[in-house]
DRENDO-1510 file (C-alpha; in Angstrom, 1 decimal, always signed):
<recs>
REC; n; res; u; v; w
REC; 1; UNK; +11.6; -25.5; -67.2 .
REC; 2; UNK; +12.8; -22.3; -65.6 .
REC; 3; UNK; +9.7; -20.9; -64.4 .
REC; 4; UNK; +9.3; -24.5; -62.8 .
REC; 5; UNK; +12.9; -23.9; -61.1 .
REC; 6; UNK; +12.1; -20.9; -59.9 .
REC; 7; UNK; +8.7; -21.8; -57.9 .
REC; 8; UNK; +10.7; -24.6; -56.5 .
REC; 9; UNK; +12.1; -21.8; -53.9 .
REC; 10; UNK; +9.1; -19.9; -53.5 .
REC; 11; UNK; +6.9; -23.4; -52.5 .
REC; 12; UNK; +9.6; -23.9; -50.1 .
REC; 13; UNK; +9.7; -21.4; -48.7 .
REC; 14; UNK; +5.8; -21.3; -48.2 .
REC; 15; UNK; +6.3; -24.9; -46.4 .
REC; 16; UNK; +8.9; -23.7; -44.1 .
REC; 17; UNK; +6.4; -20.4; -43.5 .
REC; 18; UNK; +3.8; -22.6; -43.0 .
REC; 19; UNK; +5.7; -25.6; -40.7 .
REC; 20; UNK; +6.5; -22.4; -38.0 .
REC; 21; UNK; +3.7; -20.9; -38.1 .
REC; 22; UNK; +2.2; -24.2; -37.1 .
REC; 23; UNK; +4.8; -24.3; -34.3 .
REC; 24; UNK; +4.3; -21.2; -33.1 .
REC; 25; UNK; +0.4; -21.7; -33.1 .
REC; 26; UNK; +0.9; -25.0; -31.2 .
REC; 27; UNK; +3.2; -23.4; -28.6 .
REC; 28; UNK; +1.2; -20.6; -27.8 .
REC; 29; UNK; -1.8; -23.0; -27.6 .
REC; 30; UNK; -0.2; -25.1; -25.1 .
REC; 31; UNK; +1.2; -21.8; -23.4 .
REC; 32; UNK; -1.9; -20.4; -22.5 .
REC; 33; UNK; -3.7; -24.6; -22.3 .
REC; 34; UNK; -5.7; -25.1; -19.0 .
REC; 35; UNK; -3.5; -26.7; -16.3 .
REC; 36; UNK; -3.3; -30.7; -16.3 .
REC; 37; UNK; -2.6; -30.5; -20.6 .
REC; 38; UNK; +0.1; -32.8; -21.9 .
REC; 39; UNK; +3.2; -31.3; -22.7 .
REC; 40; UNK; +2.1; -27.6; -21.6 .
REC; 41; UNK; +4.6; -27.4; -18.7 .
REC; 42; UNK; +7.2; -28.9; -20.4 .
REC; 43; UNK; +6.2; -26.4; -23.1 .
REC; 44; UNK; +6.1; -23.4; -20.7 .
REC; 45; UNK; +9.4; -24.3; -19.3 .
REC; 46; UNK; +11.6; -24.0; -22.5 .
REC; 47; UNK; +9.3; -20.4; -23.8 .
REC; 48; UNK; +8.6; -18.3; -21.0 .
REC; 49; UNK; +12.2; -17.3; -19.9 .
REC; 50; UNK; +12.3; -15.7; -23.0 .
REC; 51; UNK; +8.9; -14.7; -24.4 .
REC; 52; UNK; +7.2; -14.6; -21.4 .
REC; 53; UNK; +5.2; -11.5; -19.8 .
REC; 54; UNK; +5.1; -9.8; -16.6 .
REC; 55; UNK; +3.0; -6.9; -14.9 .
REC; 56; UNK; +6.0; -5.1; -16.5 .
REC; 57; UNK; +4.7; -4.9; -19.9 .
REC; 58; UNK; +2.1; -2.4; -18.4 .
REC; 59; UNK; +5.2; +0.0; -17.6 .
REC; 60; UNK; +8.7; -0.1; -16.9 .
REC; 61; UNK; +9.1; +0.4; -13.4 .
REC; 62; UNK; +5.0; -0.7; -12.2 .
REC; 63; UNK; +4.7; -1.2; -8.3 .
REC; 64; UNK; +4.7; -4.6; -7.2 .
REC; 65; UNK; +2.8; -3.6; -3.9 .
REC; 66; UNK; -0.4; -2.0; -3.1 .
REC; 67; UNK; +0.0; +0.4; +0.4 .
REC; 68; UNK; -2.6; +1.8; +2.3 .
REC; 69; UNK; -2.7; +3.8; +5.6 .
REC; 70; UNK; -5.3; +3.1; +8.4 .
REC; 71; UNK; -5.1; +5.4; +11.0 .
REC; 72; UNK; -8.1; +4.8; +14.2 .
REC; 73; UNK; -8.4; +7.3; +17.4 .
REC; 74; UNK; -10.1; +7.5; +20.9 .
REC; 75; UNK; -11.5; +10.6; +22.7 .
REC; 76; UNK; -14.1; +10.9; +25.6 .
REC; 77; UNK; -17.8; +10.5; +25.9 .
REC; 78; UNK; -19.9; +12.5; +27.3 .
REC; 79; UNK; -19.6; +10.2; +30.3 .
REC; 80; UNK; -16.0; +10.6; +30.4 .
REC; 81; UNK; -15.1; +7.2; +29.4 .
REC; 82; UNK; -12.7; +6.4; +26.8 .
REC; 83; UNK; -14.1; +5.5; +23.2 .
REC; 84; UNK; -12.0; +3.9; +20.2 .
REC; 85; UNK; -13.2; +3.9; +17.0 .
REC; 86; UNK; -12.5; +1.6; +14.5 .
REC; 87; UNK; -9.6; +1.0; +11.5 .
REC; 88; UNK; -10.5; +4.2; +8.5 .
REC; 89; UNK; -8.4; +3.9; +5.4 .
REC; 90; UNK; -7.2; +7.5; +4.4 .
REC; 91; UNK; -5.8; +6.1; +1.6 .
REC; 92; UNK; -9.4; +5.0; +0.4 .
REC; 93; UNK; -10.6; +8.6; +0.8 .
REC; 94; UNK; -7.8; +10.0; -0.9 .
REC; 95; UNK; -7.6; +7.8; -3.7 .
REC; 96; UNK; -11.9; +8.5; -4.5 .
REC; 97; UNK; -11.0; +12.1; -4.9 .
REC; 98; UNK; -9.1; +11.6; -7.8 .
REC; 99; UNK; -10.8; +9.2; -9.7 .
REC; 100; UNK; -12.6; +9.6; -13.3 .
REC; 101; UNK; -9.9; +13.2; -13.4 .
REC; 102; UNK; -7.8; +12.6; -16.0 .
REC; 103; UNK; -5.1; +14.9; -14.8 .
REC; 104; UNK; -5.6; +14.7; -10.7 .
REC; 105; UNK; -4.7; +16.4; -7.7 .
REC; 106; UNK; -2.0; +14.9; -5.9 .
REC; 107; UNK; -3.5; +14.6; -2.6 .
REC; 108; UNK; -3.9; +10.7; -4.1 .
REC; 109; UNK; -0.3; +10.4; -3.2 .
REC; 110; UNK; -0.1; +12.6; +0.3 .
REC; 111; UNK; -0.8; +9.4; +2.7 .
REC; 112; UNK; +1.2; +7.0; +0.2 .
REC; 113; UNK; +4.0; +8.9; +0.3 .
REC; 114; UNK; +4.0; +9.9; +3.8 .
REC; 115; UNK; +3.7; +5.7; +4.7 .
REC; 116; UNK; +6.4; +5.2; +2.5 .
REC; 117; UNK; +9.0; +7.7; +3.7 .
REC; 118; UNK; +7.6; +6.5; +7.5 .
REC; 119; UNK; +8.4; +3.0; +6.4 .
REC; 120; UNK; +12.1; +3.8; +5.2 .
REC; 121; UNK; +13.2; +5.8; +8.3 .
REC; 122; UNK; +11.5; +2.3; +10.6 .
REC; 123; UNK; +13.3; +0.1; +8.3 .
REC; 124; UNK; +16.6; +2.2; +9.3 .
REC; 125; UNK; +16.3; +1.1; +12.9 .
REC; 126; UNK; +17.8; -2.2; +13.9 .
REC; 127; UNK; +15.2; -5.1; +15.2 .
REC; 128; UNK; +15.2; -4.2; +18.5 .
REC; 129; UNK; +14.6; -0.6; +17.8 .
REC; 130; UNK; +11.9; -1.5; +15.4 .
REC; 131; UNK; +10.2; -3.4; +18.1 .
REC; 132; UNK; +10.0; -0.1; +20.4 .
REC; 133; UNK; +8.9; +2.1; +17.5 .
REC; 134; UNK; +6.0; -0.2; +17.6 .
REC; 135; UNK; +5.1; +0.7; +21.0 .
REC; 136; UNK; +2.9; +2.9; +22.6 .
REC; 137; UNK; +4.4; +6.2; +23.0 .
REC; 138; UNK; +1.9; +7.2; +25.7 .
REC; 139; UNK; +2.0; +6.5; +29.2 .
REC; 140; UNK; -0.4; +7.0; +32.6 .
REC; 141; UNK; -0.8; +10.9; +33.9 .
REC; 142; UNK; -3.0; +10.5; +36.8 .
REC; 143; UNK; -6.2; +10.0; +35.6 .
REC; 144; UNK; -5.2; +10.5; +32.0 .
REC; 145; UNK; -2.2; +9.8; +30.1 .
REC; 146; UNK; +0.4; +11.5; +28.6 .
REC; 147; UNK; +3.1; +11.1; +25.3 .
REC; 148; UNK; +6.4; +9.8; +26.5 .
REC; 149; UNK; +9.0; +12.8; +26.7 .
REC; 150; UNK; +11.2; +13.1; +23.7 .
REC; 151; UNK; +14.2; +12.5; +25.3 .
REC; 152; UNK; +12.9; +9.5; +27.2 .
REC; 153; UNK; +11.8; +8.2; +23.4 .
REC; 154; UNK; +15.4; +9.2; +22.5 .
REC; 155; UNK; +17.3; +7.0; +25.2 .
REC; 156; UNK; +14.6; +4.5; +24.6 .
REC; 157; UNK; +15.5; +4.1; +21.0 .
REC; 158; UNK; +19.1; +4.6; +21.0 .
REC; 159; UNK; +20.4; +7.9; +21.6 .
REC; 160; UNK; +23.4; +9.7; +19.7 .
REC; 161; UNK; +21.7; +7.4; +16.8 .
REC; 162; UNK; +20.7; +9.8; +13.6 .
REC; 163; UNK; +17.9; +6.9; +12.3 .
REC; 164; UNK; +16.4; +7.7; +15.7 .
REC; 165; UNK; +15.7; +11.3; +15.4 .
REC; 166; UNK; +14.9; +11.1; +11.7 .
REC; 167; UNK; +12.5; +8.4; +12.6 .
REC; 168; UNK; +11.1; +10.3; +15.6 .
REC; 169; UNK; +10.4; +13.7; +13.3 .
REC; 170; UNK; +8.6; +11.4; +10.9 .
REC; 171; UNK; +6.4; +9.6; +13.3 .
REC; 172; UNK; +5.6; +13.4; +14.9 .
REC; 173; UNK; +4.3; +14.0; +10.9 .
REC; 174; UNK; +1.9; +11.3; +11.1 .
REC; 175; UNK; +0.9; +11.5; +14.8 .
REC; 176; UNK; -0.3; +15.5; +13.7 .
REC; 177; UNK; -1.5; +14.3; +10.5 .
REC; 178; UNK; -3.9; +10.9; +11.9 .
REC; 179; UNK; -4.7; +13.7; +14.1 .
REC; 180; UNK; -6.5; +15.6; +12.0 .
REC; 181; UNK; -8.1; +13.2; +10.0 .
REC; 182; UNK; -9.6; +11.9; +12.9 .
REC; 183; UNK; -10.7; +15.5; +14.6 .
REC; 184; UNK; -12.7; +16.2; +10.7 .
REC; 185; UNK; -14.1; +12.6; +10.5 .
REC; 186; UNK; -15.4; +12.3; +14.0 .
REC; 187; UNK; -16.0; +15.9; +15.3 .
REC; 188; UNK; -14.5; +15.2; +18.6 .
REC; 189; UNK; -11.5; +16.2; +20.7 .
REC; 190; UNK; -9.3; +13.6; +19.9 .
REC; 191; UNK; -6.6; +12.3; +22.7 .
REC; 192; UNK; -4.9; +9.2; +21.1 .
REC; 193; UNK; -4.3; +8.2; +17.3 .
REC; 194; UNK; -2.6; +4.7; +15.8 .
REC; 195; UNK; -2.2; +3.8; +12.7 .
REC; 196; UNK; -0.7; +0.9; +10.7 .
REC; 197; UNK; +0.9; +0.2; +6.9 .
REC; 198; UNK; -1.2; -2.4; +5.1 .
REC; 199; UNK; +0.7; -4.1; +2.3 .
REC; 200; UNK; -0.9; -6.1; -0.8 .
REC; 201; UNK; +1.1; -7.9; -3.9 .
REC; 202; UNK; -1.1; -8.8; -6.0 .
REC; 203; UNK; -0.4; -12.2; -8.0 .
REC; 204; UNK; +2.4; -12.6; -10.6 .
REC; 205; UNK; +1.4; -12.0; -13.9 .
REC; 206; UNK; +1.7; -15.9; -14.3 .
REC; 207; UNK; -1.3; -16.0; -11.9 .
REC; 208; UNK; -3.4; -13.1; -12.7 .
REC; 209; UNK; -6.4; -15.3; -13.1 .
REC; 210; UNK; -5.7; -17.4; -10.1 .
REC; 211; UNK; -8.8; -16.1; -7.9 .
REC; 212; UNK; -6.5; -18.0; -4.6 .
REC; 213; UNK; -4.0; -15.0; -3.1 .
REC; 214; UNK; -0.7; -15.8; -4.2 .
REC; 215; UNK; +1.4; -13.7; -1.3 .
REC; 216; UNK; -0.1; -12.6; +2.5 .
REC; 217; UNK; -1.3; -9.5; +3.2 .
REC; 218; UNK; +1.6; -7.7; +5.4 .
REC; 219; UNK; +0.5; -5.3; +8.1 .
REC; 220; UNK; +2.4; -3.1; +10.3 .
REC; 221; UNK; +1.1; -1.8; +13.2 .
REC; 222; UNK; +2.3; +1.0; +15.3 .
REC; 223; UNK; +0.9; +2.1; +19.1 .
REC; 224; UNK; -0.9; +5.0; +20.4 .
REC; 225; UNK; +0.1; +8.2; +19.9 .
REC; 226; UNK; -1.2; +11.3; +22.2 .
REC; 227; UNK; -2.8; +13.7; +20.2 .
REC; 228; UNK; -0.6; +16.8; +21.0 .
REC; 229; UNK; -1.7; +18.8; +18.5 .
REC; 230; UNK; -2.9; +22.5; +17.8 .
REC; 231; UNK; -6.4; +22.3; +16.2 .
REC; 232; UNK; -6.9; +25.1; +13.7 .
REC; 233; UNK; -10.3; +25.2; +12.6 .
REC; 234; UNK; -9.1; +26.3; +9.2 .
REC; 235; UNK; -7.0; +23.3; +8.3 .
REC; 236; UNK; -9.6; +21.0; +10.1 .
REC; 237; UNK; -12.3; +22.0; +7.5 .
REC; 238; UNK; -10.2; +21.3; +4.8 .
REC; 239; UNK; -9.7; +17.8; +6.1 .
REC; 240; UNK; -13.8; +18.0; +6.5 .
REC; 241; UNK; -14.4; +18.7; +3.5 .
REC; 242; UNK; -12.4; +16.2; +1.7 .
REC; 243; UNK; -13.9; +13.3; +3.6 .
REC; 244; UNK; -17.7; +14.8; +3.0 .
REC; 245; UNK; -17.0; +14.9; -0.4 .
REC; 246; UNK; -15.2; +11.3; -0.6 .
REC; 247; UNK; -15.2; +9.8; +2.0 .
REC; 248; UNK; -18.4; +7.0; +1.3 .
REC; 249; UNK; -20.9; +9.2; +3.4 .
REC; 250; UNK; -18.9; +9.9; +6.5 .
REC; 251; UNK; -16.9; +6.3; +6.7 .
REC; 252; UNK; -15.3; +6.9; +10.6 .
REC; 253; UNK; -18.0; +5.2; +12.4 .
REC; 254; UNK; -16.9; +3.6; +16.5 .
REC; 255; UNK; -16.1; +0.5; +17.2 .
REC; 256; UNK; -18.7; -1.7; +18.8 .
</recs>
């Protein structure tokens, strides 16, 4: 009789075990159930908010946005005329060099964190100062053009205001910067650069295998820049000789 007793609890016990994990079974079937199941978004409503995962379980602070930095450039012909060439991602480049290296350079980030301080310092300005920042900062010079004096730029954007100069001393950065990039890729004497801030989210973790693009692809685009920069040969080759090496077999081709 009392060994009876005393697998009363332990057959119990293995019910109850086996009632939840029957539960849990059935929940996570209906969890992860192709849309359209009964009961799965009823399911999913009452589970997620507190089992649920996110691109977060991959680490604890993971970007939610993918940045890249497209920079394109004109120079002359030998005609004279004016040729553009088209949108390069130096981001691309510089993200190839460090690939299959398990502890790589950072020149990965160099472009990433230049767009990103760039972006801070234009998010400081006010609308309408945003709007001018997007603007061509070169004007007509006779037959050729010029960059717009600084301290036209200055009264332009608002002057005696600090996000104006701090934005200004950025946007010099990437002017010389584009600059180069574009004198190694296309071996000319470059006059005007642009460039522009693409921004991609991929899909919530929720939708990671929904092939349809969950958010737009943002894209910032700022005007031409003269190219007022001193080439030195030296730091040219270096840019050289990271794009031969990485850069897809010599990706800066010209526009059509």
């Amino acid at each position: 009789m009392k060994s009876a007793k005393a697998a009363d609890p332990v057959r119990r016990t293995g019910i109850v075990a086996l009632i939840i994990a029957a539960v849990v079974m059935l929940t996570t079937a209906l969890v992860v159930a192709p849309e359209g199941t009964p009961l799965r978004e009823q399911v999913r409503s009452l589970v997620l908010p507190y089992f649920g995962q996110n691109w977060r379980v991959f680490a604890p602070d993971i970007l939610k946005t993918n940045r890249t930095l497209e920079i394109r450039a004109q120079w002359r012909d030998d005609s004279g005329d004016l040729v553009r060439s088209d949108w390069v991602s130096v981001t691309d480049i510089e993200l190839r060099a460090v690939r299959g290296h398990v502890v790589p350079s950072r020149i990965a980030k160099s472009s990433w964190n230049a767009s990103s301080t760039y972006l801070q310092r234009y998010q400081a300005l006010d609308e309408v100062q945003r709007e001018t920042a997007r603007d061509s900062f070169v004007e007509g010079d006779g037959a050729g053009s010029r960059a717009v004096p600084d301290a036209e730029l200055i009264d332009r954007l608002g002057a005696g205001d600090p996000d104006v100069i701090r934005f200004l001393r950025m946007d010099y950065m990437m002017m010389r910067n584009a600059t180069m990039y574009a004198t190694a890729g296309f071996g000319r004497p470059i006059e005007h650069v642009q460039w522009r801030v693409v921004r991609q989210r991929p899909n919530d973790f929720a939708n990671r295998f929904v092939e349809r693009q969950q958010f737009r692809t943002a894209t910032t685009t700022f005007g031409w820049r003269r190219a007022n920069v001193s080439v030195e040969p030296r730091v040219v080759e270096a840019y050289r000789d990271l794009i031969r090496r990485h850069g897809a077999g010599w990706v800066f081709q010209e526009a059509a």
